[in-house]
C-alpha positions in Angstrom: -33.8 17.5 14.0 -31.0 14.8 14.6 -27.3 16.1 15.0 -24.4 14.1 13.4 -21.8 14.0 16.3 -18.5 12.4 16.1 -17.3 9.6 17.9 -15.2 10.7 21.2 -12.6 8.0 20.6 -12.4 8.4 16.4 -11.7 11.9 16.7 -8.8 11.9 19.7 -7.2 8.9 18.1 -4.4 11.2 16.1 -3.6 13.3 18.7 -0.3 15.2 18.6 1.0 12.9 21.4 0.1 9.9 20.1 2.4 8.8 17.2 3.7 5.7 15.6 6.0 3.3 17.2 9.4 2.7 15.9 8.8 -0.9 15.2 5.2 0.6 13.5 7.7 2.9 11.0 10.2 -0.1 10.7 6.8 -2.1 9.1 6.0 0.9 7.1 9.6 0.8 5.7 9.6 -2.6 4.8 6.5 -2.2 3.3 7.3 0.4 0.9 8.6 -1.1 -2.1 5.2 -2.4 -2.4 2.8 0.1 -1.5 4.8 2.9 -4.1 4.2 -0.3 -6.7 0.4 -0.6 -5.7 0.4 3.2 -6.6 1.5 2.8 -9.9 -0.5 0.2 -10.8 -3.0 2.4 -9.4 -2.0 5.2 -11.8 -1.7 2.7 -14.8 -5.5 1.8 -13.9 -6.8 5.3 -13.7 -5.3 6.4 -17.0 -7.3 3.7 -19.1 -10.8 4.5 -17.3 -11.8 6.6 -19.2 -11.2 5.4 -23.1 -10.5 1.7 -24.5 -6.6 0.9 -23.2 -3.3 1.0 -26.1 -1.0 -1.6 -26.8 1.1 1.5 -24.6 -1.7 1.2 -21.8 -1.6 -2.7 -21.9 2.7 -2.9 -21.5 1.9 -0.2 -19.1 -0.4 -2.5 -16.9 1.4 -5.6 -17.3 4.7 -3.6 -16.3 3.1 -2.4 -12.7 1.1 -5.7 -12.3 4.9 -8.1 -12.5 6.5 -4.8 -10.2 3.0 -5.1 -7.5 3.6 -9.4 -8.0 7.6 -9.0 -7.1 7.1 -6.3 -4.4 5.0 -9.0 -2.6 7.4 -11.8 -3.3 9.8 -9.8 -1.7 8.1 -8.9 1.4 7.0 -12.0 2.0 10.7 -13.4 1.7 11.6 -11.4 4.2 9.1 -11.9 6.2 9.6 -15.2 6.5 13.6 -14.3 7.2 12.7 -11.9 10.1 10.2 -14.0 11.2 12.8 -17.0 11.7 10.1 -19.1 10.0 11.7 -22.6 7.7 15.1 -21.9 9.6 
């Protein structure tokens, strides 16, 4: 009989006294504008699995695909202002 058995280094990687960096939450921060637009788009997705989308469903899509398109813009403007990068 084989045993599943966990990797030493997987499983102590999120100990309690290990925890994210303040320039790690600043990155998280930045980041999101765009991650909360990814999960609507996410949403708007699910909800038309499962039958043939609307004219509703379609707006819907469109509306979180532009938000998901300008959450990047935006994040990759200031990246490129943080950066220091075409100055």
């Amino acid at each position: 009989m084989d045993h599943i058995v966990t990797v030493q280094d997987a499983v102590t990687a999120f100990v309690d006294w290990k925890e994210p960096t303040s320039a790690e939450l600043d990155a998280i921060e930045r980041e999101m504008p765009l991650i909360l637009a990814d999960v609507d788009l996410l949403d708007a997705q699910i909800i038309t699995l499962d039958r043939t989308p609307s004219e509703l469903d379609a707006r819907r899509l469109r509306r979180a695909r532009r938000r998901v398109l300008a959450a990047r813009r935006e994040l990759a403007n200031q990246s490129t202002v943080v950066t220091g990068v075409g100055a």
